[in-house]
Backbone as XML, in Angstrom:
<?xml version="1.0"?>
<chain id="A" units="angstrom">
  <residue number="1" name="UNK">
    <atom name="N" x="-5.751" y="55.369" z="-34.854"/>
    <atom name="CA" x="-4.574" y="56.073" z="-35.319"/>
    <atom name="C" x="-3.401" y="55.099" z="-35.337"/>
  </residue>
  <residue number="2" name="UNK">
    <atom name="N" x="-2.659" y="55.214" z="-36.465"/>
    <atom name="CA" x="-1.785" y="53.793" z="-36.525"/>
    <atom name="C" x="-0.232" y="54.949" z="-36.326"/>
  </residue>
  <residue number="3" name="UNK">
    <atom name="N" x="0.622" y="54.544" z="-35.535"/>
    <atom name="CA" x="2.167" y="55.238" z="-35.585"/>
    <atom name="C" x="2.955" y="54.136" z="-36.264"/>
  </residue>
  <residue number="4" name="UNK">
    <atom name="N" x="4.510" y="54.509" z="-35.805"/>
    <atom name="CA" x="5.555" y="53.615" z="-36.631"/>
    <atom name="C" x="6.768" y="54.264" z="-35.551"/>
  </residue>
  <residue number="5" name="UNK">
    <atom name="N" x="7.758" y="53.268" z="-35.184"/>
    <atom name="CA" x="8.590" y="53.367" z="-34.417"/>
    <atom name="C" x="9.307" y="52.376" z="-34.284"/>
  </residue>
  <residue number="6" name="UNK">
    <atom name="N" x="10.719" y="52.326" z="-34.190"/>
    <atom name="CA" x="12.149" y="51.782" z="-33.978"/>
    <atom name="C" x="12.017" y="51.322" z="-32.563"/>
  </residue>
  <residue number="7" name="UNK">
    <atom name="N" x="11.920" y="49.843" z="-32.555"/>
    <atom name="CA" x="12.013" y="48.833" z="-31.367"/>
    <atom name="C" x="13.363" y="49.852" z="-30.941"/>
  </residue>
  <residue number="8" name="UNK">
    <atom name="N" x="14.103" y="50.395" z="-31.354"/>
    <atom name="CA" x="15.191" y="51.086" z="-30.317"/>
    <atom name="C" x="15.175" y="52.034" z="-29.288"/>
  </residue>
  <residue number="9" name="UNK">
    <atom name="N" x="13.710" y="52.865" z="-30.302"/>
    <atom name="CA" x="13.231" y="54.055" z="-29.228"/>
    <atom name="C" x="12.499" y="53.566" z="-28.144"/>
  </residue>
  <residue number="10" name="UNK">
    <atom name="N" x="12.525" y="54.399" z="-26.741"/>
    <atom name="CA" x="12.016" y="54.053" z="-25.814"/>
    <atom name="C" x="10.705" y="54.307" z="-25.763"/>
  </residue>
  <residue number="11" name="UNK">
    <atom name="N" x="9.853" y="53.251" z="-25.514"/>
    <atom name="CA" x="8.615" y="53.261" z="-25.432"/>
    <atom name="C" x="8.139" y="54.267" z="-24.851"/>
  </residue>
  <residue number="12" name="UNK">
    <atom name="N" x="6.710" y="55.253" z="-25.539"/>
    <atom name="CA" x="6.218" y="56.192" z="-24.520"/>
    <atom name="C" x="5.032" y="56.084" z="-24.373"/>
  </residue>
  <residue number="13" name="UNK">
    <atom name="N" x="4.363" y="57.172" z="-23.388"/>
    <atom name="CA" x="3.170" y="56.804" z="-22.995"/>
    <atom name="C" x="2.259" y="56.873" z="-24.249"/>
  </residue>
  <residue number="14" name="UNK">
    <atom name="N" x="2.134" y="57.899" z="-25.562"/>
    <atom name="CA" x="1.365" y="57.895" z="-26.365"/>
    <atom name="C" x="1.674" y="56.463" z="-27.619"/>
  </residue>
  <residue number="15" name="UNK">
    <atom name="N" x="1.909" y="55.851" z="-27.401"/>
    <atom name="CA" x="2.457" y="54.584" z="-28.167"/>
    <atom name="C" x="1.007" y="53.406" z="-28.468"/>
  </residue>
  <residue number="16" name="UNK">
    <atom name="N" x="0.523" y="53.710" z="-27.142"/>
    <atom name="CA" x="-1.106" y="52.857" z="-27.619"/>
    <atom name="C" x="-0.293" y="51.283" z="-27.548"/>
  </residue>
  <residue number="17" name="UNK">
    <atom name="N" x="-0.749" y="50.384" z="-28.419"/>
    <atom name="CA" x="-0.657" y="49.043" z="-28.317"/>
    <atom name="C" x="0.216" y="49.073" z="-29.356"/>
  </residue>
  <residue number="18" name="UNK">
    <atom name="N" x="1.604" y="48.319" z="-28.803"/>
    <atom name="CA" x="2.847" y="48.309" z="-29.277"/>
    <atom name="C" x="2.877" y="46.989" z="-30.072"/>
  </residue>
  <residue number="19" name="UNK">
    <atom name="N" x="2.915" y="46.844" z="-31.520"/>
    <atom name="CA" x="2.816" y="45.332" z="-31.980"/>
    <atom name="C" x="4.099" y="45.595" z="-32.958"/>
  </residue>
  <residue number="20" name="UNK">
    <atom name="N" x="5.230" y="44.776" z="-33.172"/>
    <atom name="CA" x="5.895" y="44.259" z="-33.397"/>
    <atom name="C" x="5.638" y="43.789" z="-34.879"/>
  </residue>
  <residue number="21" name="UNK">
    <atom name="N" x="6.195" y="44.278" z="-36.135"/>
    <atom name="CA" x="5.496" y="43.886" z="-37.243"/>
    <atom name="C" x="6.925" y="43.444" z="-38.283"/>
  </residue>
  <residue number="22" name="UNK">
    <atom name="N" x="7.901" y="42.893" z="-37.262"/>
    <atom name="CA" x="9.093" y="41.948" z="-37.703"/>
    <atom name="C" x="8.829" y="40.649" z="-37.939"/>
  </residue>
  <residue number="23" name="UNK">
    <atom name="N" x="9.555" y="39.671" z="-39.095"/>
    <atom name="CA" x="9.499" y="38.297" z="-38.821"/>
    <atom name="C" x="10.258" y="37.713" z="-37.604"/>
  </residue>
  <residue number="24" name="UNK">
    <atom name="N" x="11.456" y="38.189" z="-37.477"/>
    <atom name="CA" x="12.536" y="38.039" z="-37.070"/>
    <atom name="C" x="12.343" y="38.792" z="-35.636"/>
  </residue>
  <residue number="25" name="UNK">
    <atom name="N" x="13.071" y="38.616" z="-34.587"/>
    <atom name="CA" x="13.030" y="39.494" z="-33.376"/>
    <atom name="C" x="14.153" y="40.422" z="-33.532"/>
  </residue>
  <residue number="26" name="UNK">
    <atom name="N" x="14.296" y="41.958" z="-33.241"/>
    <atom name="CA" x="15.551" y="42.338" z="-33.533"/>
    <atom name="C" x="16.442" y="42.372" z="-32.744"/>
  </residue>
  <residue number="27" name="UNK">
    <atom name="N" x="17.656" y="42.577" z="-33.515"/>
    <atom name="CA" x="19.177" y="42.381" z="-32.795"/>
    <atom name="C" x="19.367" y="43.106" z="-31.487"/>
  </residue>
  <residue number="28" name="UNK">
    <atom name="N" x="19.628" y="42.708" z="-30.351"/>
    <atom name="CA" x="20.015" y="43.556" z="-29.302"/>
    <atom name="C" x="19.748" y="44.059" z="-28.584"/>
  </residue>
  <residue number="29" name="UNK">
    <atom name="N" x="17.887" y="43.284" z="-28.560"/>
    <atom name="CA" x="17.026" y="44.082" z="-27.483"/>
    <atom name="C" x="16.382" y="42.922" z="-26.813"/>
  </residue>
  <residue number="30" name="UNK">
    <atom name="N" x="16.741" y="43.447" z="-25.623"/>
    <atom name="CA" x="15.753" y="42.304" z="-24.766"/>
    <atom name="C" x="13.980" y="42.511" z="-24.967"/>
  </residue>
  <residue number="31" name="UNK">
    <atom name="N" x="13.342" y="41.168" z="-24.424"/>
    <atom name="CA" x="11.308" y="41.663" z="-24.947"/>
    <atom name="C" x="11.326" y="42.727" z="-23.652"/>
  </residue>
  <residue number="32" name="UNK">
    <atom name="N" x="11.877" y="42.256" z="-22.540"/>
    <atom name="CA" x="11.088" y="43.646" z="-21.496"/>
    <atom name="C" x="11.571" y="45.167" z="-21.955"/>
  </residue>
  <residue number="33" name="UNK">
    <atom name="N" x="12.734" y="45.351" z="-22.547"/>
    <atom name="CA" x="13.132" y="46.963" z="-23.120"/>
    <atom name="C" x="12.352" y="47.480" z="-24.349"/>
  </residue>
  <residue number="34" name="UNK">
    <atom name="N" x="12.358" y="46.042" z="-24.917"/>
    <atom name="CA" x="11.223" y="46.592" z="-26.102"/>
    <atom name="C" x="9.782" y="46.950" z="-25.936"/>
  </residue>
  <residue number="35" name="UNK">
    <atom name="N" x="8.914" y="46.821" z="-24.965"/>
    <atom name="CA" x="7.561" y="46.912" z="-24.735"/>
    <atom name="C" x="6.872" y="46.568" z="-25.249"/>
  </residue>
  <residue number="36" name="UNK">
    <atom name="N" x="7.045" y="45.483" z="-26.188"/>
    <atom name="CA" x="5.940" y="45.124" z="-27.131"/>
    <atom name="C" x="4.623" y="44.330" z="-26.884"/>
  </residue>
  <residue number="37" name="UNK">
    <atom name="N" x="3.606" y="44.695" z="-27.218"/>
    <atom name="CA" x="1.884" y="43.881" z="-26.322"/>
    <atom name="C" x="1.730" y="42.690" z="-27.473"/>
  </residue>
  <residue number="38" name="UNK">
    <atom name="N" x="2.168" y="42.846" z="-28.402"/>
    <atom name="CA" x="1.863" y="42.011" z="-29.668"/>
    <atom name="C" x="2.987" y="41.605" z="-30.723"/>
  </residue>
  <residue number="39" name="UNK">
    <atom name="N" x="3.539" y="40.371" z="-31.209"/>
    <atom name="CA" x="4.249" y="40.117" z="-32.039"/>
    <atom name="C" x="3.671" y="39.495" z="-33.259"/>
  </residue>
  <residue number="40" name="UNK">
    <atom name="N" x="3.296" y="40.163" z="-34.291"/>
    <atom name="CA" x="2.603" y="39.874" z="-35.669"/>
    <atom name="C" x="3.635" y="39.285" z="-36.456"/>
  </residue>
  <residue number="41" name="UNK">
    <atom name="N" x="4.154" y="38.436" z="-36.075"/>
    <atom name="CA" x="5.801" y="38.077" z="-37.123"/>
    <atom name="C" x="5.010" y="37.831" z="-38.590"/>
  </residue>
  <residue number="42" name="UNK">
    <atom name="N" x="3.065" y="37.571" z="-38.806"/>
    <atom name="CA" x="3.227" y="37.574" z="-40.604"/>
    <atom name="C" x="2.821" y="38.628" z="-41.062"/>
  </residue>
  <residue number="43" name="UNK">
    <atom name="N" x="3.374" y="39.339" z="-40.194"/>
    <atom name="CA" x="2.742" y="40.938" z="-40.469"/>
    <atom name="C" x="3.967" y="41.695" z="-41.371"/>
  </residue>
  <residue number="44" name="UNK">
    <atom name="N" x="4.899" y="40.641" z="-41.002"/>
    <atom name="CA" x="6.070" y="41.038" z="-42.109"/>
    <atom name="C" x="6.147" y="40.535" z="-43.258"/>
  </residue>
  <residue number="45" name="UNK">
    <atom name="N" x="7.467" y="41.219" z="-43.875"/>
    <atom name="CA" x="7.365" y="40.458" z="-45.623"/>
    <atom name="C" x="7.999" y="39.277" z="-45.582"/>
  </residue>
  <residue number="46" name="UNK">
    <atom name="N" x="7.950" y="38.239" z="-46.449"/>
    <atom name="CA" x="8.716" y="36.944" z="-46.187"/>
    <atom name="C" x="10.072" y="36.828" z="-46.836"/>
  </residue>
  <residue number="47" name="UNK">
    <atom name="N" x="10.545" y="35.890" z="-45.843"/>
    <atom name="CA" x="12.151" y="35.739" z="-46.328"/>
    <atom name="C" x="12.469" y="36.106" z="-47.269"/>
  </residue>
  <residue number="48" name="UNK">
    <atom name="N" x="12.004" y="35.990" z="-48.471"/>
    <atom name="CA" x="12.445" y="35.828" z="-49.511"/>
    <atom name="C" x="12.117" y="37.826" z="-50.070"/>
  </residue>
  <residue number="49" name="UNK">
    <atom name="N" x="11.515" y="38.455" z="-49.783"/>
    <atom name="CA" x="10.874" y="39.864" z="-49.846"/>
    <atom name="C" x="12.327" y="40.405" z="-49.051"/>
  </residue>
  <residue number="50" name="UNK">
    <atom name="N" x="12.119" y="40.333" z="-47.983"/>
    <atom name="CA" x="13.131" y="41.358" z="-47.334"/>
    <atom name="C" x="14.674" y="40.826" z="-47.637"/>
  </residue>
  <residue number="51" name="UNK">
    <atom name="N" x="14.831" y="39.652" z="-47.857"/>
    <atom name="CA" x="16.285" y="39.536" z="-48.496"/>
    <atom name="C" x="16.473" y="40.369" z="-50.203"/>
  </residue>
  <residue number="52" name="UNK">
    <atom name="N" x="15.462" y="39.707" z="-50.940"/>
    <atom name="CA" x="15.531" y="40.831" z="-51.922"/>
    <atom name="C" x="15.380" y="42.773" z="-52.190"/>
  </residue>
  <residue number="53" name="UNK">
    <atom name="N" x="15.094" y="42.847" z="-50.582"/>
    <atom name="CA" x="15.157" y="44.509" z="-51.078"/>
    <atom name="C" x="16.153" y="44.910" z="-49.532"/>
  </residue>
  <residue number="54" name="UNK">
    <atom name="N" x="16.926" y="44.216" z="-49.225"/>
    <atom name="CA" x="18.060" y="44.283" z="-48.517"/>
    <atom name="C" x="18.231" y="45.766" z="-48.287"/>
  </residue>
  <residue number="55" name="UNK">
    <atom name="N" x="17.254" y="46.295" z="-47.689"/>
    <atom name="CA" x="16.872" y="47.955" z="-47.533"/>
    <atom name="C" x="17.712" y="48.799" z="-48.493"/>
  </residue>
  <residue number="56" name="UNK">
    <atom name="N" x="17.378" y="48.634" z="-49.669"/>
    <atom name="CA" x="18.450" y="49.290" z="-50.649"/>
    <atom name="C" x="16.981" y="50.191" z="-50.817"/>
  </residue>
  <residue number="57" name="UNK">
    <atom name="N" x="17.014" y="51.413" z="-50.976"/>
    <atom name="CA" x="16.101" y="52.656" z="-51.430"/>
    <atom name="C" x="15.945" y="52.548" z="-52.516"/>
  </residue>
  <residue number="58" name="UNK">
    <atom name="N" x="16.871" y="52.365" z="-53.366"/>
    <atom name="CA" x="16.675" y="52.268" z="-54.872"/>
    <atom name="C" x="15.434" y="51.214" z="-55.089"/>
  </residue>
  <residue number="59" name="UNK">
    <atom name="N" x="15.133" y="50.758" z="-54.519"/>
    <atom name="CA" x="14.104" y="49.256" z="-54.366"/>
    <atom name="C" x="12.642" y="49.342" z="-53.969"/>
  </residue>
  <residue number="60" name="UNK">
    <atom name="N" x="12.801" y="50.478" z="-52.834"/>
    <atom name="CA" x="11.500" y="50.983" z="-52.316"/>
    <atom name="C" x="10.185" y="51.135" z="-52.503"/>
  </residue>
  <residue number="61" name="UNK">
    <atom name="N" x="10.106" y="51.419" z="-54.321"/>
    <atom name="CA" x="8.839" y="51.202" z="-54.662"/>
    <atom name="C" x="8.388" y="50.179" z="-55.286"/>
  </residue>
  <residue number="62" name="UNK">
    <atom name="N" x="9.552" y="49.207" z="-55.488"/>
    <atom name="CA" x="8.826" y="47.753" z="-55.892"/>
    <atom name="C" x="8.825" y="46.658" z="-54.631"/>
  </residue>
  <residue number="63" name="UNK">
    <atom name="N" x="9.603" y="46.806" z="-53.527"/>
    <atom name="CA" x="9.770" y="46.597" z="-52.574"/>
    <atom name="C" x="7.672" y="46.434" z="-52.090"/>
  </residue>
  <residue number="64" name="UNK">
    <atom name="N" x="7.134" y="47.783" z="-51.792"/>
    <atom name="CA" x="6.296" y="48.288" z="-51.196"/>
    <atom name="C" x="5.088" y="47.301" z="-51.858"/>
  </residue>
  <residue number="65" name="UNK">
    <atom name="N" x="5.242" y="47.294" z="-53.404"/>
    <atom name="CA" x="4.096" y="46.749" z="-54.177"/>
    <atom name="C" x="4.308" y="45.540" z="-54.261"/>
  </residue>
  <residue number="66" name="UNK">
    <atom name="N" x="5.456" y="44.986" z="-53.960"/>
    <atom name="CA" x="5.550" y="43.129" z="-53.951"/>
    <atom name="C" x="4.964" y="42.865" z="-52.242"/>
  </residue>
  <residue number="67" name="UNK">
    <atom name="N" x="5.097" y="43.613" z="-51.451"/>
    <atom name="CA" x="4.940" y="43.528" z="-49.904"/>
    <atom name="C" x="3.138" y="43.105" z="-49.705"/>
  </residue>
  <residue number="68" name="UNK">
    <atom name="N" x="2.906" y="44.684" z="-50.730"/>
    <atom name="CA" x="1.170" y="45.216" z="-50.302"/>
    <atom name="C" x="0.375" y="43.853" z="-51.498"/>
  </residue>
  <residue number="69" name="UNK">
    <atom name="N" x="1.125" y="43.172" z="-52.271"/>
    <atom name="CA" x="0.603" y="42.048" z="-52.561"/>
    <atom name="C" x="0.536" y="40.608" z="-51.686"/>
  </residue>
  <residue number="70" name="UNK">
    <atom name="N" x="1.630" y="40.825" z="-50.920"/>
    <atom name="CA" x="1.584" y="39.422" z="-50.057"/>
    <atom name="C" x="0.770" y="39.782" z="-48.923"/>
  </residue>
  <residue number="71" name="UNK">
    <atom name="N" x="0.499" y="40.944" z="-48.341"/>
    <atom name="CA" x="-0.129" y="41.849" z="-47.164"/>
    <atom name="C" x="-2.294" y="41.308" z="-48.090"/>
  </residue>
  <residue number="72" name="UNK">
    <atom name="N" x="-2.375" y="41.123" z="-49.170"/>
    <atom name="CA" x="-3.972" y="41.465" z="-50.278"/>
    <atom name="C" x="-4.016" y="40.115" z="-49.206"/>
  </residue>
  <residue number="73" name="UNK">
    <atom name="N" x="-3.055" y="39.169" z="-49.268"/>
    <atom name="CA" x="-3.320" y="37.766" z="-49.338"/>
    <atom name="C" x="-3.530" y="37.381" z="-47.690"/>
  </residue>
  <residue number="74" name="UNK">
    <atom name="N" x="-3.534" y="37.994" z="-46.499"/>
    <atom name="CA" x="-4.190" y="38.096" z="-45.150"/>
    <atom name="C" x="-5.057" y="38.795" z="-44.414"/>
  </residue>
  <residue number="75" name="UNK">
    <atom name="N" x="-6.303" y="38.987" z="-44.996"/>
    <atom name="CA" x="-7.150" y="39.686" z="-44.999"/>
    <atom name="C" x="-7.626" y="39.743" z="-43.788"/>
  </residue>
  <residue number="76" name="UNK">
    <atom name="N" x="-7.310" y="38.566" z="-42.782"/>
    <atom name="CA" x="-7.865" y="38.476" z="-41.398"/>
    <atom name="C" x="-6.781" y="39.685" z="-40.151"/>
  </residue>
  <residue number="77" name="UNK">
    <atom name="N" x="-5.456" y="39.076" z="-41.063"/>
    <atom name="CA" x="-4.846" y="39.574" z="-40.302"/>
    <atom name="C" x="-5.061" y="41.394" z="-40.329"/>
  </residue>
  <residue number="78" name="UNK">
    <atom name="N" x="-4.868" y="41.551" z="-41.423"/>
    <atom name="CA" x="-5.610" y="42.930" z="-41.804"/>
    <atom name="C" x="-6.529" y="43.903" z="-41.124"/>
  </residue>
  <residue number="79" name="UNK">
    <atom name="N" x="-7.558" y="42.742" z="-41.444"/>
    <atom name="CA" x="-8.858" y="42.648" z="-40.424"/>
    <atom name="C" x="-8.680" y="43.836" z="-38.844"/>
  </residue>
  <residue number="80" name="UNK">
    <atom name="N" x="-7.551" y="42.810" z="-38.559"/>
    <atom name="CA" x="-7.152" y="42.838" z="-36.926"/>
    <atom name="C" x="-6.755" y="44.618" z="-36.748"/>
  </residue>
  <residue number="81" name="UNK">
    <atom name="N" x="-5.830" y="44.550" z="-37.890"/>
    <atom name="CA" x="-5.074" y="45.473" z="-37.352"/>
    <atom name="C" x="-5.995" y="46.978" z="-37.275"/>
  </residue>
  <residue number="82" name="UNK">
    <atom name="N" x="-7.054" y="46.694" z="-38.725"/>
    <atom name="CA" x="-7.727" y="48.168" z="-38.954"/>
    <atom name="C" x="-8.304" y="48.115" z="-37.516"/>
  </residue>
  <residue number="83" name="UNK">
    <atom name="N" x="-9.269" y="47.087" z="-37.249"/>
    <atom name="CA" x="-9.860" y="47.261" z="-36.129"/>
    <atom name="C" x="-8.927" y="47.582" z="-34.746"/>
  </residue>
  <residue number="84" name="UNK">
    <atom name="N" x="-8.160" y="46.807" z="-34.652"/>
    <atom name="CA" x="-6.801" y="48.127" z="-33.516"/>
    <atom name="C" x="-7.122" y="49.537" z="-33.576"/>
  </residue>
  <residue number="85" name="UNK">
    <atom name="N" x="-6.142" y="50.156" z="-34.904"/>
    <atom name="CA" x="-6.084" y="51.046" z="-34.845"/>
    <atom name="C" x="-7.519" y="51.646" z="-35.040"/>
  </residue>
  <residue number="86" name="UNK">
    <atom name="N" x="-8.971" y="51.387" z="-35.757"/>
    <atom name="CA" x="-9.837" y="51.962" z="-35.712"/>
    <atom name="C" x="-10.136" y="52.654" z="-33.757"/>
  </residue>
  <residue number="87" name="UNK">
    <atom name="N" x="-10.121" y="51.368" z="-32.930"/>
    <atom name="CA" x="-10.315" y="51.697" z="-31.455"/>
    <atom name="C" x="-9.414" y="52.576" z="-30.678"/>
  </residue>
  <residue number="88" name="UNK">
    <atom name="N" x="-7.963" y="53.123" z="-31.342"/>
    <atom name="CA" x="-7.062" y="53.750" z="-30.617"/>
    <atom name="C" x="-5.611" y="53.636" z="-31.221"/>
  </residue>
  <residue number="89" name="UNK">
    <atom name="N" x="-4.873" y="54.216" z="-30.272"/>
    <atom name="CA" x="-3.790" y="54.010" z="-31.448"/>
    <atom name="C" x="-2.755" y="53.075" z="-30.847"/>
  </residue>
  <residue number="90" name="UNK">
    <atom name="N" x="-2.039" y="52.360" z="-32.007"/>
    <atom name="CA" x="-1.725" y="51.455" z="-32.090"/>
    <atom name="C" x="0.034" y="51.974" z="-32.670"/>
  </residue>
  <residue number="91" name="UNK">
    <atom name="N" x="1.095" y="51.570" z="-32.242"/>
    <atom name="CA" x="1.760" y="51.792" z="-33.087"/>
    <atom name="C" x="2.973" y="50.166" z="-33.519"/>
  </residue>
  <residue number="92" name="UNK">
    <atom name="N" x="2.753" y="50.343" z="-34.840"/>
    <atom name="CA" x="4.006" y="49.504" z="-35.380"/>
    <atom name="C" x="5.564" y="49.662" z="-35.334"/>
  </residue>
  <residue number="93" name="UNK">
    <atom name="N" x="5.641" y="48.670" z="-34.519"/>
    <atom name="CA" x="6.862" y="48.856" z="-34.248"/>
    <atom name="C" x="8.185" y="47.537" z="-34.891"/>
  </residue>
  <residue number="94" name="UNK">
    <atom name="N" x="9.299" y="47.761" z="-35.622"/>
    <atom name="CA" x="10.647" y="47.394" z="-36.868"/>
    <atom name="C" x="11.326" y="47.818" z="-36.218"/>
  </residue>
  <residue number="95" name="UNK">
    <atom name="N" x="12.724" y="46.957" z="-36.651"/>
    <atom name="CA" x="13.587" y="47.135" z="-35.938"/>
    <atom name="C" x="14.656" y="47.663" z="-37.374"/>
  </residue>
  <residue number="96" name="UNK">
    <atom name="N" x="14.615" y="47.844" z="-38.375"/>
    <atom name="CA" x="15.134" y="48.645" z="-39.422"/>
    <atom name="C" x="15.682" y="49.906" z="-38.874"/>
  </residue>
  <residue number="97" name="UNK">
    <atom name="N" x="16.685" y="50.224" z="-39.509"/>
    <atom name="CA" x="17.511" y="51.728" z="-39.610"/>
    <atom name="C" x="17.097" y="52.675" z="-40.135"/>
  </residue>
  <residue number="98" name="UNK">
    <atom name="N" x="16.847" y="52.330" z="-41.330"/>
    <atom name="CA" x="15.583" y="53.689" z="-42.280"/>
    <atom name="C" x="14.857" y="53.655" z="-41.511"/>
  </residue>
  <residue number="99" name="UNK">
    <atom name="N" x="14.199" y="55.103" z="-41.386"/>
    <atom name="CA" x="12.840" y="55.323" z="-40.290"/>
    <atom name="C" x="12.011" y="55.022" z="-41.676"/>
  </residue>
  <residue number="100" name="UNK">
    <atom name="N" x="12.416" y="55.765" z="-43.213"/>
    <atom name="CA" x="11.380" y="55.773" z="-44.143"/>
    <atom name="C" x="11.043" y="55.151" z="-44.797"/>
  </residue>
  <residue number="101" name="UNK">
    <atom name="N" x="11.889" y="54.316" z="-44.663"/>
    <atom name="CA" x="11.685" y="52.992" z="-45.903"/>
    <atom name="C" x="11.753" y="51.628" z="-45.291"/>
  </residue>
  <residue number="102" name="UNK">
    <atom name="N" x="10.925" y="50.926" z="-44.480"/>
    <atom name="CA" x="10.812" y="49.912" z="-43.998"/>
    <atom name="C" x="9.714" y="49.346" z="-44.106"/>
  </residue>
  <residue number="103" name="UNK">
    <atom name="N" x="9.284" y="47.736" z="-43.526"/>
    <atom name="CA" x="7.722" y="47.441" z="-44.023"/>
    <atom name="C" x="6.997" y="48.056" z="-42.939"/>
  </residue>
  <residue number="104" name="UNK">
    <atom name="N" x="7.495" y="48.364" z="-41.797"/>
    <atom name="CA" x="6.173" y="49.282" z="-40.602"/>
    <atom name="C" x="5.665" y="50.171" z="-41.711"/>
  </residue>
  <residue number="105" name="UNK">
    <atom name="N" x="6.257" y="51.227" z="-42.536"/>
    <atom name="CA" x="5.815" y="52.364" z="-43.265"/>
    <atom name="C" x="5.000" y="52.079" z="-44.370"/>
  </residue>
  <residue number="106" name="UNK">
    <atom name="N" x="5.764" y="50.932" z="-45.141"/>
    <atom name="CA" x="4.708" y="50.385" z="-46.276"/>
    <atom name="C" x="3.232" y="49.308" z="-45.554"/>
  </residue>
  <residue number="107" name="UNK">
    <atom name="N" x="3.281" y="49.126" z="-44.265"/>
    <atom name="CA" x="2.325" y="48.578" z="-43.953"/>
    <atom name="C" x="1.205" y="49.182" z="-43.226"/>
  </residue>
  <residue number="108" name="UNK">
    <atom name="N" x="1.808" y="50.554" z="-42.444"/>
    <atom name="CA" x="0.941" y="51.944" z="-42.554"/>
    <atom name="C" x="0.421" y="52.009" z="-43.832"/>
  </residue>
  <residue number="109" name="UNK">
    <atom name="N" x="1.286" y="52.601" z="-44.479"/>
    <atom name="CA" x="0.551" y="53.113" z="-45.801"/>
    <atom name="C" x="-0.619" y="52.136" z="-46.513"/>
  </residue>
  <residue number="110" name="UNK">
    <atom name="N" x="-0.443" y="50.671" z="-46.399"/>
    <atom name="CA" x="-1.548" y="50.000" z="-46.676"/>
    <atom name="C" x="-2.664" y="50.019" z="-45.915"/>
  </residue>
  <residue number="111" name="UNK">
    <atom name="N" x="-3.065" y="50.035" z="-44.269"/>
    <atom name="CA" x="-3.723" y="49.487" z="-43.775"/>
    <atom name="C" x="-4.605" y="51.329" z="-43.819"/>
  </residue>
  <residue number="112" name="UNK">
    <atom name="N" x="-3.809" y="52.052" z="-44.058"/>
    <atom name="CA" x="-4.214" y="53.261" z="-44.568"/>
    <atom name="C" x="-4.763" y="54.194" z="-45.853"/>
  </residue>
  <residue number="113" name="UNK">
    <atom name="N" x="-4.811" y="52.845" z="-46.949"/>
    <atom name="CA" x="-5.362" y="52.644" z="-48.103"/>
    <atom name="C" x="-4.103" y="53.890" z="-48.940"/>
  </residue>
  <residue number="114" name="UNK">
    <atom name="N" x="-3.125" y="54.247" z="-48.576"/>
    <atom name="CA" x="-2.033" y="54.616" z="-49.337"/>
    <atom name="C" x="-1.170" y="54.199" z="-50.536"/>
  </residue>
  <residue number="115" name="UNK">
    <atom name="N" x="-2.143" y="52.658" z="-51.227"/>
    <atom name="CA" x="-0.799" y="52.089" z="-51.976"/>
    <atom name="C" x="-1.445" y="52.660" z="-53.467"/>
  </residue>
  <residue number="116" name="UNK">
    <atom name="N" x="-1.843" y="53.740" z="-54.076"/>
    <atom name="CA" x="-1.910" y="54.225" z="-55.115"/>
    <atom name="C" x="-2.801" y="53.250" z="-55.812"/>
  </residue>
</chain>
């Protein structure tokens, strides 16, 4: 079972294995408040991806399909994650403001065969 959650919220017990699916570490949190078991920093989109969709919504669905193309191209890493969440749940955890529109959600939705 894969979740999605804001490095802001406080870690809880149903959270499973907390991996971190930022390039970047986010602003303002120390690693012990954040709880994180795993930091996947290429589990994110690259520089050049998340500067261009500068969380603008209007962007969201080309955002998602330029992402779930650079996401085709790490198949190991991939690999990893189904098998995580296949064994238990796992949740991805961004440090983004949108709960709905961030890459934790578009990277659920992939590893969840969601990209249409």
């Amino acid at each position: 079972m894969i979740r999605v959650k804001r490095v802001y919220d406080a870690p809880s017990g149903d959270n499973g294995e907390r991996i971190l699916v930022d390039r970047l570490w986010p602003r303002g949190i120390s690693k012990g408040r954040a709880g994180i078991d795993l930091w996947l920093k290429e589990a994110g989109p690259s520089t050049e991806l998340r500067e261009w969709f500068g969380h603008d919504r209007a962007r969201w669905e080309e955002f998602c399909r330029r992402y779930w193309a650079e996401l085709y191209g790490k198949p190991a890493m991939i690999r990893i994650l189904r098998e995580k969440a296949g064994g238990g749940v796992i949740t991805l955890v961004y440090g983004a403001r949108d709960e709905l529109h961030n890459n934790a959600v578009a990277l659920k939705m992939y590893l969840e065969g969601e990209t249409g």
